[in-house]
Structures are given as structure tokens and as C-alpha cells.
VEXTI-133006 format. One record per atom (N, C-alpha, C, O): atom name; x, y, z. Coordinates in steps of 0.001 Angstrom, whole numbers, plus 500000, padded with zeros to 6 digits. Each point is the difference from the previous one (the first is absolute). Example, Ala and Ser with C-alpha at 12.3 -4.5 7.8 and 13.67 -1.06 7.14 Angstrom:
  atom       X       Y       Z
     N  513190  494310  507800
    CA  499110  501190  500000
     C  500900  501200  500000
     O  501036  499981  500665
     N  498614  501069  498615
    CA  500820  501190  500060
     C  499230  501090  500730
     O  500509  501108  500169
***
This chain:
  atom       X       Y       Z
     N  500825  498817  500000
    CA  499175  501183  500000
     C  500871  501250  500000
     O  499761  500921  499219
     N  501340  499125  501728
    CA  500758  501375  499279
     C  500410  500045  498995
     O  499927  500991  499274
     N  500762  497629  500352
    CA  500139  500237  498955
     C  499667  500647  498415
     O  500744  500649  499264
     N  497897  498922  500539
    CA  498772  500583  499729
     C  499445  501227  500012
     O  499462  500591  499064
     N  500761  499894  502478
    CA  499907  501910  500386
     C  500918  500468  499914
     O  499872  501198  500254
     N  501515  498426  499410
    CA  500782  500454  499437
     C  500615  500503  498978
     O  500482  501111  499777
     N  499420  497683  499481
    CA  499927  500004  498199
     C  498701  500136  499311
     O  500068  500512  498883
     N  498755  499138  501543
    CA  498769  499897  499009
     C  499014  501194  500675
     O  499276  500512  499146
     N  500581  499941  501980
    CA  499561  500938  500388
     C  499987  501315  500053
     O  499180  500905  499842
     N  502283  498938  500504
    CA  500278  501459  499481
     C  500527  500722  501606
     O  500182  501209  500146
     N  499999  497763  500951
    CA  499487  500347  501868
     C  501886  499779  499815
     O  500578  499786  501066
     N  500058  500252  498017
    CA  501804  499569  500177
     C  500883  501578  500253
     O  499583  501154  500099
     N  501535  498365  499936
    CA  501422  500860  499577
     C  499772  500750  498395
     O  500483  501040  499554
     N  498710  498098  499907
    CA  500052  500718  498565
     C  498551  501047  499512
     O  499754  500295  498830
     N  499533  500082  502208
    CA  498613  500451  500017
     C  498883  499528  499178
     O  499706  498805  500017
     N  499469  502269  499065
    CA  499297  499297  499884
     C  499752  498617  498468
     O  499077  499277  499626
     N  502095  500945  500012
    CA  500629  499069  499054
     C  499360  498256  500184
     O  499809  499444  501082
     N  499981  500028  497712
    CA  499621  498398  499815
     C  500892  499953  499423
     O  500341  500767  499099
     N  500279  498202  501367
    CA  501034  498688  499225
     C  499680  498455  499902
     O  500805  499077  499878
     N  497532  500861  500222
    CA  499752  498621  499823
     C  500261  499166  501045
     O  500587  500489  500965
     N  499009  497990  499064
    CA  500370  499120  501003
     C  501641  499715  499849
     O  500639  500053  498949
     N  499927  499597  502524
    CA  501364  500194  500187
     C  500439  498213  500665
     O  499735  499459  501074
     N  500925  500120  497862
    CA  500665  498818  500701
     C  500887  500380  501243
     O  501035  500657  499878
     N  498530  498924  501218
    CA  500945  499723  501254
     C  501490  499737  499441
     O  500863  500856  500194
     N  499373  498192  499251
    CA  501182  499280  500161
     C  500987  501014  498956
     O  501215  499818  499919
     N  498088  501229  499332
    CA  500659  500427  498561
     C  500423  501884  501226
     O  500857  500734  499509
     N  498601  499654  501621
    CA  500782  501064  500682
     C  501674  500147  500032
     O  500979  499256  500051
     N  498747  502057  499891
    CA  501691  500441  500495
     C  500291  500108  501334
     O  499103  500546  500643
     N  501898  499098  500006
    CA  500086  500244  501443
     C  499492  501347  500651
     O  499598  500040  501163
     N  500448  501046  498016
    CA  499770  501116  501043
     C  498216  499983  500385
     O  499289  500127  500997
     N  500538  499605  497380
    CA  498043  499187  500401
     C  499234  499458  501013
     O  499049  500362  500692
     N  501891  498326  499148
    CA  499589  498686  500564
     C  500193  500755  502174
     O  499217  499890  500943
     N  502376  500879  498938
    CA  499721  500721  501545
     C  499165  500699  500425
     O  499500  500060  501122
     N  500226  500807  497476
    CA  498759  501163  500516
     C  498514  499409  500486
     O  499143  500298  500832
     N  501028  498884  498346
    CA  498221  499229  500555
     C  500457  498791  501077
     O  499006  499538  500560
     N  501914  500004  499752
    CA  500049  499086  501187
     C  499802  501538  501183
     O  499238  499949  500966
     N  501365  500954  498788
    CA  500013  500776  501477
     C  498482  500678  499877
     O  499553  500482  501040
     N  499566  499594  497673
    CA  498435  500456  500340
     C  499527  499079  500721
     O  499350  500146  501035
     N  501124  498332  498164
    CA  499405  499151  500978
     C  499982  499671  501536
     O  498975  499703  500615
     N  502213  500381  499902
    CA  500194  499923  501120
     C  499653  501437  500857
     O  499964  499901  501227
     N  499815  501251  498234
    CA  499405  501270  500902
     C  498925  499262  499799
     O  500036  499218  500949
     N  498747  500454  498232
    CA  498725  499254  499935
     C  499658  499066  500904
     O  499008  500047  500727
     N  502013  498883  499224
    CA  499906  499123  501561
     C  499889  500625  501404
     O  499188  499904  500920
     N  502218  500929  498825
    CA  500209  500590  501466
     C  498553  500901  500543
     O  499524  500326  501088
     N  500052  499879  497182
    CA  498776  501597  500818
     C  499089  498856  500351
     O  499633  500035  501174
     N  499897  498943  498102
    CA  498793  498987  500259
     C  500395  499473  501728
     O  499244  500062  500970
     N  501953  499507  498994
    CA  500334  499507  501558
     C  499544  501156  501040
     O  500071  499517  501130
     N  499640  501364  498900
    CA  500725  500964  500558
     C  498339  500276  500395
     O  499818  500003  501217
     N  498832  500248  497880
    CA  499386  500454  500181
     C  498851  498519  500762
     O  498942  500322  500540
     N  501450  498255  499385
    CA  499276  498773  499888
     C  500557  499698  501724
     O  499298  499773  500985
     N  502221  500329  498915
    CA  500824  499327  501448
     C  498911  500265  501347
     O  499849  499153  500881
     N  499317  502389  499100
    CA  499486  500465  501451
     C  498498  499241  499759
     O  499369  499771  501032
     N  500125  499895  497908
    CA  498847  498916  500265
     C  499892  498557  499591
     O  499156  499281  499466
     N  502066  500605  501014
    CA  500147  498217  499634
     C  499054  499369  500644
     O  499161  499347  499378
     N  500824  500769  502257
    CA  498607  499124  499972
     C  498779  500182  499587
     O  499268  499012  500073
     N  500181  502194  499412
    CA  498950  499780  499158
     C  500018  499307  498677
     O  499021  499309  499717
     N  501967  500789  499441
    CA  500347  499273  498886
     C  499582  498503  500393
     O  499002  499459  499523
     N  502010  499818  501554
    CA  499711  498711  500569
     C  498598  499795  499748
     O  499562  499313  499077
     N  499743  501312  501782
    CA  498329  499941  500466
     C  499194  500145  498679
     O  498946  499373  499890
     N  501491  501412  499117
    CA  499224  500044  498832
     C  500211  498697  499018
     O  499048  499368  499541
     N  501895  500419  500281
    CA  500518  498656  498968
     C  499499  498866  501039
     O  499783  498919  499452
     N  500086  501105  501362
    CA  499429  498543  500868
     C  498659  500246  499932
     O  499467  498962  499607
     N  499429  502201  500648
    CA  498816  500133  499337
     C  499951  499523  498509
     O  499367  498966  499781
     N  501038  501468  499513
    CA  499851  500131  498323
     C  500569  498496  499996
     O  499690  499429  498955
     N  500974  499864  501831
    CA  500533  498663  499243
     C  498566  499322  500690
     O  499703  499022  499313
     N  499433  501144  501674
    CA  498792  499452  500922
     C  498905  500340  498485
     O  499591  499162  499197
     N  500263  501705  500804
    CA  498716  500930  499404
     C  500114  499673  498414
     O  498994  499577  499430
     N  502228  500613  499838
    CA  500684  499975  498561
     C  499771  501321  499779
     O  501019  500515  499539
     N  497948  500383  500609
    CA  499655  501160  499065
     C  499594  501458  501106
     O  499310  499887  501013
     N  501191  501188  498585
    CA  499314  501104  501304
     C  499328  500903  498780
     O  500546  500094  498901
     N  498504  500398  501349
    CA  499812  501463  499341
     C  500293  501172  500592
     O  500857  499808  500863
     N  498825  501298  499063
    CA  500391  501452  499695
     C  499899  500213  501239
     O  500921  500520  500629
     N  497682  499031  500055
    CA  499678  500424  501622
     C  500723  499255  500844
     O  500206  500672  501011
     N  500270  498289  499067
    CA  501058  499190  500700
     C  501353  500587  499983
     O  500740  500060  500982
     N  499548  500397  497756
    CA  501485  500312  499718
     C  499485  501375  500820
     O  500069  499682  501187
     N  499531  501459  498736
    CA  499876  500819  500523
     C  499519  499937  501274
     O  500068  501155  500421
     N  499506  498173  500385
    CA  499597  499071  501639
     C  501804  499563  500331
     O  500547  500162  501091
     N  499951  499413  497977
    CA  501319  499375  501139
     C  501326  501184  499680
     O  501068  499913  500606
     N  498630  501297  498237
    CA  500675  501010  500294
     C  499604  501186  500815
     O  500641  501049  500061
     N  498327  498705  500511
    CA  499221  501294  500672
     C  501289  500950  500824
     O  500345  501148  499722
     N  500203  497955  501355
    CA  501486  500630  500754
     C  500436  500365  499305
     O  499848  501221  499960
     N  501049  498183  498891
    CA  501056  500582  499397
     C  500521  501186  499249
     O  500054  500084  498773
     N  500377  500947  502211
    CA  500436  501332  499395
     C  499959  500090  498580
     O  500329  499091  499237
     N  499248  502059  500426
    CA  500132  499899  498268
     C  501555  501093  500193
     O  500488  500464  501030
     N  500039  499686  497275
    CA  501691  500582  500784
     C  499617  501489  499320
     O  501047  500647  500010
     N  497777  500223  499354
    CA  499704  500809  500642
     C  499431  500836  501013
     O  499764  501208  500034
     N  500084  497912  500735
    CA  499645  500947  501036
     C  499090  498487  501061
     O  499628  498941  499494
     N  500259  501366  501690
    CA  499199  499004  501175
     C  498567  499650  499532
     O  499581  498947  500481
     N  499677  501627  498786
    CA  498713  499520  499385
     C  499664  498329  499988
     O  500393  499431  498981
     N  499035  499855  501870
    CA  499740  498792  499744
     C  499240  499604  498455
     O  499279  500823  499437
     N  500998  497802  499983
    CA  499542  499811  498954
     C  498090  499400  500530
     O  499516  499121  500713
     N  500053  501830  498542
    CA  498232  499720  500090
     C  499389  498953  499586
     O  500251  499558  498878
     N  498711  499768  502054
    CA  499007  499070  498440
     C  498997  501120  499726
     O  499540  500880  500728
     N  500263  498794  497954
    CA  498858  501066  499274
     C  499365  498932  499244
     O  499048  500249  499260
***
């Protein structure tokens, strides 16, 4: 997928430019670094924002593996706590 928002999107080093689909294996090293280190800020930001509700994660995938399926009001029922990251506003059911 960066790869992709990189080269075919136009979201790269090269703006808003298409160069088509991009063989992995056919990069130049300075490439192949630039998108390993998006990738890994991507991990780090995903870790970063998931690590302070791990046990809800737990509690949800052990529901959903019980249940198989949640809809909109469930998913929004087991985020009700969870800070949104503008601002303390709990997430609503509507």
C-alpha cells in the first residue's frame, strides 16, 4: 500500500505524479529506505495510539470471535470511553 501511495497516488517524494504499479523487488535503495522508515513511523504511530487500550482490544476480538459480527451501535457501545484525539468528547450512539 505505500507503495502504491507513493508511486500511483501521487501521497510520495515525487508529488502528485503517477508512475504506474511498482515492482517491489525492481526499487533503488534510497526508495526501498524511504518507505521502510514510512512504514515503521506507521507502526510506531499505530502502536502508540492502540498500546493504552489493549485490554479493550482483548475484550472486543473475544466478543466478535463469540458473536462473529458487531454493527455500528456495538462498535460505538464498546468505544463510548475512548478519548477521541481531538479533543475529550466521548464517541456517541446515535
Amino acid at each position: 500500500m505505500v507503495l502504491a501511495m507513493d508511486f500511483e497516488l501521487g501521497l510520495g517524494t515525487f508529488g502528485n505524479g503517477w508512475f504506474g504499479p511498482q515492482d517491489p523487488a525492481q526499487l533503488a535503495e534510497p526508495d526501498r529506505k524511504r518507505l521502510r522508515e514510512k512504514l515503521d513511523y506507521a507502526e510506531d504511530h499505530a502502536r502508540a495510539l492502540l498500546y493504552p487500550h489493549q485490554r479493550l482490544l482483548q475484550d472486543m476480538a473475544a466478543a466478535l470471535v463469540r458473536e462473529r459480527e458487531f454493527d455500528a451501535k456495538a462498535v460505538r457501545s464498546w468505544l463510548r470511553d475512548v478519548p477521541r484525539k481531538n479533543g475529550p468528547e466521548q464517541v456517541l450512539d446515535q
